[in-house]
C-alpha positions in Angstrom: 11.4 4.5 -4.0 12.8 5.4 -0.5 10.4 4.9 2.5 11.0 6.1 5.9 9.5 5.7 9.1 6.0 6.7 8.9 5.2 6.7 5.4 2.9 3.7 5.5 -0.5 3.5 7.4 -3.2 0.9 8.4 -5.9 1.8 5.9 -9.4 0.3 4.4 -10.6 -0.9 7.8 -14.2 -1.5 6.9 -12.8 -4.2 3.8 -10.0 -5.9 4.6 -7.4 -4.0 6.6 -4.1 -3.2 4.5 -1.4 -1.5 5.7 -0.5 1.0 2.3 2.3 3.2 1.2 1.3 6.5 1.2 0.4 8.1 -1.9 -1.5 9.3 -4.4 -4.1 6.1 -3.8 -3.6 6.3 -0.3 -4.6 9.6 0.1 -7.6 9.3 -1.8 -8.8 5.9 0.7 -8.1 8.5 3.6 -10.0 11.8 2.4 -12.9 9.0 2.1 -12.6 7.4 4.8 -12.2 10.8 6.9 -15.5 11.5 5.1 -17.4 9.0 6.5 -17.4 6.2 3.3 -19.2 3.3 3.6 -17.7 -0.4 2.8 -19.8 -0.5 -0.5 -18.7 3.4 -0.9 -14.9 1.9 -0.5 -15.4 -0.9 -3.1 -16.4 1.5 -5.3 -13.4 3.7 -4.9 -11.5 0.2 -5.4 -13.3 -0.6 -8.1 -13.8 -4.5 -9.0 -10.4 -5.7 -9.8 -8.6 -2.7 -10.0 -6.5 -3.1 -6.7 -4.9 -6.2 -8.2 -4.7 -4.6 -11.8 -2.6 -1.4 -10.1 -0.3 -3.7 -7.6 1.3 -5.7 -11.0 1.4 -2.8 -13.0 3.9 -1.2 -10.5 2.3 2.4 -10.4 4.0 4.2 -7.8 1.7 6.7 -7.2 -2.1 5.7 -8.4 -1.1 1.8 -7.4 -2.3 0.2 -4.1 0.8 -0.3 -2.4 0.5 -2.7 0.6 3.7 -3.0 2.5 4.5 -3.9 6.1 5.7 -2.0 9.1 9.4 -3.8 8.0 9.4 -1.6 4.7 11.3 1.3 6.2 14.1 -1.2 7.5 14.8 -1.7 3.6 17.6 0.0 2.5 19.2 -1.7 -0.6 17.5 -4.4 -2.3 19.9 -7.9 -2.5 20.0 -10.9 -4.7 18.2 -13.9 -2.9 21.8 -15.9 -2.8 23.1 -12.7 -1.3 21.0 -12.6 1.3 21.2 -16.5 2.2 24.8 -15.7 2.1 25.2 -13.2 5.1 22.5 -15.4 6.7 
């Protein structure tokens, strides 16, 4: 999966702050949130270990995808020795 600049947003801030990938799971926390949800509301929507459940099963679009502002700096993906290599 490609990401570009701006396809990741600070999300969840009434829980515990994540910054997500957007997509299908992302834009389902945002119509909630832009709806006025509640923490408990939002642990609902999580669902008690379902966030963990979707991040190792690698769904790309119904996963909860937390990535950092770096992610769009990413363009090929290296073998550790690779990288220690160049380094």
């Amino acid at each position: 999966m490609q990401s570009k600049e701006g396809d990741r947003m600070l999300s969840m801030k009434k829980t515990v702050p994540v910054r997500l990938l957007k997509n299908d799971f992302y834009n389902t926390i945002k119509t909630a949130e832009n709806n006025g949800v509640t923490e408990e509301q939002l642990k609902g929507i999580l669902g008690k270990g379902k966030a963990k459940k979707r991040m190792f099963e690698g769904d790309l679009n119904e996963g909860k995808l937390e990535v950092g502002q770096v992610i769009s700096m990413i363009k090929e993906i290296k073998p550790a020795a690779a990288i220690v290599q160049e380094i």
